[in-house]
C-alpha positions as CSV (number, residue, x, y, z in Angstrom):
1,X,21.7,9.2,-11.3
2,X,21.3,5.3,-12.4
3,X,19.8,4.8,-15.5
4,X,16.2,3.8,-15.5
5,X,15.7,4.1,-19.4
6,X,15.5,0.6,-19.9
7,X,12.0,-0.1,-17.4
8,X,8.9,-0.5,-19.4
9,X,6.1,-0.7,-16.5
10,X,6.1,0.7,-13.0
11,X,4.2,-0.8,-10.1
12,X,2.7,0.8,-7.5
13,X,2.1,0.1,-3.7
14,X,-1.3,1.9,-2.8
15,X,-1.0,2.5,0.9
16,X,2.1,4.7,2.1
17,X,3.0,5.3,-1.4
18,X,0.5,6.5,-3.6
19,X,-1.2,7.9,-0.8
20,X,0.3,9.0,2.8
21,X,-0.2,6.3,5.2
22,X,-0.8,8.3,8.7
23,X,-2.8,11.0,7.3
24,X,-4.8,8.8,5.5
25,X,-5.9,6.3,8.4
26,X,-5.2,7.6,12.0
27,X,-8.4,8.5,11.5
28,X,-10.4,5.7,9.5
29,X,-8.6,3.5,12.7
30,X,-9.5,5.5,15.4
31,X,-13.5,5.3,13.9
32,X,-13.1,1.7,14.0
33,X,-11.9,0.7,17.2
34,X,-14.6,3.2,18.7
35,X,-17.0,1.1,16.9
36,X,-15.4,-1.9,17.6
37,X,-15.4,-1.6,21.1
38,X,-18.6,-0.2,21.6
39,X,-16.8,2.9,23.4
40,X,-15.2,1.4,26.0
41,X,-12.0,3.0,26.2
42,X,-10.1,-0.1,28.2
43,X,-11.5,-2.2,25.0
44,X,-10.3,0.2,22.2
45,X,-6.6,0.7,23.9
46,X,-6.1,-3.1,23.8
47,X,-7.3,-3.6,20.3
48,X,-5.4,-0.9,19.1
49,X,-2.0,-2.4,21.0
50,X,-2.8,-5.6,18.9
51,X,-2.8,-4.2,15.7
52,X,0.6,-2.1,16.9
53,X,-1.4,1.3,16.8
54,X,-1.0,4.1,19.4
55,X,-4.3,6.5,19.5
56,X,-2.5,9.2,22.0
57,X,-0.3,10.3,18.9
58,X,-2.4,8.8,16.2
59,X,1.0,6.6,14.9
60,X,1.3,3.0,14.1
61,X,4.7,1.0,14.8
62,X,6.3,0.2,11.3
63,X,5.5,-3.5,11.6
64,X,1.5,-3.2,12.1
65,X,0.0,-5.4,10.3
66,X,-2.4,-2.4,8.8
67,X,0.9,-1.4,6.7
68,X,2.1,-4.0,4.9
69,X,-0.3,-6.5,6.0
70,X,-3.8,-8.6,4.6
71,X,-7.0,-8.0,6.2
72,X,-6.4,-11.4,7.0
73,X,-3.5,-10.5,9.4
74,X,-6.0,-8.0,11.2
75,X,-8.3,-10.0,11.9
76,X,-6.5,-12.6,13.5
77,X,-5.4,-10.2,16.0
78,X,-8.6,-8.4,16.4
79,X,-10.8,-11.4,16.6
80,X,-9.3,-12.7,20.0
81,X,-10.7,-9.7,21.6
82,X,-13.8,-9.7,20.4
83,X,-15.0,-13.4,21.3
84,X,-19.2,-12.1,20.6
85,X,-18.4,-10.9,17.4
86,X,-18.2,-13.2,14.3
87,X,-15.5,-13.4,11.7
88,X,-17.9,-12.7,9.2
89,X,-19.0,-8.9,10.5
90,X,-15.8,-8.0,11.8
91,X,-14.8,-8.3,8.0
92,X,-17.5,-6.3,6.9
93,X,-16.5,-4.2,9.9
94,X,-13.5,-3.6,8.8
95,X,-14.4,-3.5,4.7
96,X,-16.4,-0.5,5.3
97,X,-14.1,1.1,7.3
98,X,-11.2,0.6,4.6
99,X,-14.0,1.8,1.8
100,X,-14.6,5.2,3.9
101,X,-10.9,5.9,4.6
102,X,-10.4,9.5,3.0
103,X,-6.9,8.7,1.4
104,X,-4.9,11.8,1.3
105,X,-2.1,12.3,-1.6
106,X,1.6,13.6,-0.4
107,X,1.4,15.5,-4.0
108,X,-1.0,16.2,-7.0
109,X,-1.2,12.3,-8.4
110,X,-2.8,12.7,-11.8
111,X,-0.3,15.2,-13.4
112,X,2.6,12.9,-12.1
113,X,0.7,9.6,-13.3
114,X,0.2,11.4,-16.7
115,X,3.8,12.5,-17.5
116,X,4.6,8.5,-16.2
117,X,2.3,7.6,-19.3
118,X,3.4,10.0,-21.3
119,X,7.0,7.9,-21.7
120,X,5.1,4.9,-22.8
121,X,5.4,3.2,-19.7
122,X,2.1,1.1,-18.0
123,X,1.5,1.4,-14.6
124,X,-0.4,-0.7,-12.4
125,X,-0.9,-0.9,-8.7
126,X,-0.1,-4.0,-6.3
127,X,-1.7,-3.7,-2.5
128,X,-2.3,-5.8,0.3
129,X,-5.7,-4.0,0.6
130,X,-8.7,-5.6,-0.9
131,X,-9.1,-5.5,-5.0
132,X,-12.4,-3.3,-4.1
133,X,-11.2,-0.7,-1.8
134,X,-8.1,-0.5,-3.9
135,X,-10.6,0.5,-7.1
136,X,-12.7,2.8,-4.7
137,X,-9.7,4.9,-3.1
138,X,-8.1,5.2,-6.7
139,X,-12.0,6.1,-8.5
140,X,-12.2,8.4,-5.5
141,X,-8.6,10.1,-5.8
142,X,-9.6,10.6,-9.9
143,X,-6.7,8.5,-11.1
144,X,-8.3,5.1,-11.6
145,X,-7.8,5.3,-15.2
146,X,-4.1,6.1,-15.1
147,X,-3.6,2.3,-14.4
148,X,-3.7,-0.9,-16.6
149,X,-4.5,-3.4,-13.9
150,X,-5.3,-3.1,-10.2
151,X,-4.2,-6.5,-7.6
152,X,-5.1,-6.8,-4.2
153,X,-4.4,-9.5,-1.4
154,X,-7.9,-11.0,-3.1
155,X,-7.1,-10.9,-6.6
156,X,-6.0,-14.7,-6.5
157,X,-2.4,-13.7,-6.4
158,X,-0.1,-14.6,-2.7
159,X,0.5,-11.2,-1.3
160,X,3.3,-9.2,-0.7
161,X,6.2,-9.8,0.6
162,X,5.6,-12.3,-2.0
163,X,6.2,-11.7,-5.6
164,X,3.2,-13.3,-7.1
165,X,1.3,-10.2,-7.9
166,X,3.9,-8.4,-9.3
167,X,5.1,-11.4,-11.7
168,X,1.5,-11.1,-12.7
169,X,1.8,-7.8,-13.4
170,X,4.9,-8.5,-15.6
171,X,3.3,-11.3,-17.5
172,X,0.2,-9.1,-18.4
173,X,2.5,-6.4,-19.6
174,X,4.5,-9.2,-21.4
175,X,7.3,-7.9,-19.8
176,X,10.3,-9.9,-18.3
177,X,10.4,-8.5,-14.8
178,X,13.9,-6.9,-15.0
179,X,12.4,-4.1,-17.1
180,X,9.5,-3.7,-14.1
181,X,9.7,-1.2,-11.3
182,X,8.2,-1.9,-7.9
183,X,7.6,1.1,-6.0
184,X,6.7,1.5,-2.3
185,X,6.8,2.6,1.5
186,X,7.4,-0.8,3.2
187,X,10.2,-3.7,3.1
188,X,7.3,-6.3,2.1
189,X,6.7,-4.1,-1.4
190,X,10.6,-4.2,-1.7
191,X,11.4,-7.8,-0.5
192,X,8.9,-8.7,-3.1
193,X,10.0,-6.5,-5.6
194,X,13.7,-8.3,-5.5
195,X,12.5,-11.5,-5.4
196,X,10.3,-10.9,-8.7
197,X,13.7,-9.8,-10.1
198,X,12.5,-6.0,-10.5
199,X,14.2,-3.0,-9.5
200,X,12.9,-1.9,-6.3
201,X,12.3,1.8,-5.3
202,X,11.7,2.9,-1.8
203,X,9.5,6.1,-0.1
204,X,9.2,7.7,2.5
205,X,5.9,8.5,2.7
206,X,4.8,5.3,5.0
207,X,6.2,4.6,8.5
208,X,9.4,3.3,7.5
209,X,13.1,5.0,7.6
210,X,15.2,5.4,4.8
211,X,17.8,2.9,6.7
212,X,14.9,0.3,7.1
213,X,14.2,0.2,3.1
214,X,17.7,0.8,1.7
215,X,18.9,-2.7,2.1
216,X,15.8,-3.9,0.0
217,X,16.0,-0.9,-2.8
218,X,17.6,0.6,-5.6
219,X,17.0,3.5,-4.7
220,X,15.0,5.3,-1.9
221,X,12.9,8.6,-2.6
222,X,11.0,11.5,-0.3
223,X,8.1,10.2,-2.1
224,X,6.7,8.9,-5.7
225,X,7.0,12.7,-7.3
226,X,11.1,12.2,-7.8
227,X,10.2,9.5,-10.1
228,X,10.0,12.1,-12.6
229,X,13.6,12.3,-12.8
230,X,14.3,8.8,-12.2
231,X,12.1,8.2,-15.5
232,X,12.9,11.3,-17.6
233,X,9.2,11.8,-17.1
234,X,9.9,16.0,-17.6
């Protein structure tokens, strides 16, 4: 097993990491495009091709933009298709949606995120969701509290696959980012990770394959509960 002993913080990707990507928004997606396309199935079936989403099986193709991507990203795909609707309320469209998600855990969170603490290390979470949705789905998942600082693709910071956030995150800890740990489910968390200088940890509790991340991690994990291993975390 490599030795981890020597990271201080550990960052956390939100979607596909913390929580399990398909389970949590098949179905927040599928309540959107319905709404979106005011029920016309020939409407819903070509938004949901451009943000790479299939509703027969409920899947989304590891490079949709609703995985790794900004709301930004969404809505310049979705907006085409819509040519009555306004930027403006497709946002808020598609902020409420995000708010009302049900986010569902691949294991008990909190006793995981406790044991993490327990070794002295800070945690703190970097999405590409918004900063608000990000606090909601944590407050609503009980585990808010379990991190030091929350960034989303709002937070001021240039998202993921850039490192911005997460050399944030380093400077608040007032750590140098070699002793950080970027954790997540995509190659933009892991991209970003490396080029922060952190090491990088891959799961596999998103839509990407274990030979899609390992080029970009140290490591790759069924999901986050093996960190307490990789962390002597008991």
């Amino acid at each position: 097993m490599t030795d981890f002993s020597h990271i201080r913080a550990v960052i956390f990707d939100k979607d596909g990491t913390l929580f399990d990507f398909r389970a949590s928004w098949s179905d927040a997606t599928d309540s959107l495009l319905a709404q979106l396309s005011g029920g016309d199935p020939v409407l819903a079936l070509t938004l949901a091709q451009a943000i790479l989403y299939d509703p027969a099986r409920g899947g989304f193709d590891p490079s949709s933009p609703l995985i790794a991507g900004t709301l930004d990203d969404a809505l310049g795909l979705l907006g085409p298709h819509l040519p009555d609707m306004s930027r403006t309320r497709l946002a808020a469209l598609m902020h409420q949606s995000a708010a009302e998600a049900q986010m569902i855990a691949p294991l008990p969170l909190a006793p995981l995120l406790d044991a993490l603490r327990a070794t002295g290390r800070e945690l703190s979470v970097a999405t590409n969701d918004s900063e608000a949705a990000a606090h909601l789905h944590l407050k609503r998942a009980g585990i808010l509290d379990a991190f030091a600082h929350v960034l989303g693709f709002d937070s001021g910071y240039t998202p993921k696959p850039a490192p911005d956030m997460l050399l944030e995150l380093a400077d608040r800890a007032a750590l140098a980012p070699a002793q950080v740990m970027m954790v997540g489910d995509s190659t933009h968390d892991l991209i970003a990770g490396r080029a922060a200088g952190m090491v990088t940890i891959g799961v596999l509790t998103g839509l990407a394959d274990r030979d899609t991340l390992s080029p970009h991690a140290d490591l790759v994990l069924p999901d986050i509960g093996h960190l307490r291993d990789c962390l002597g975390a008991g």
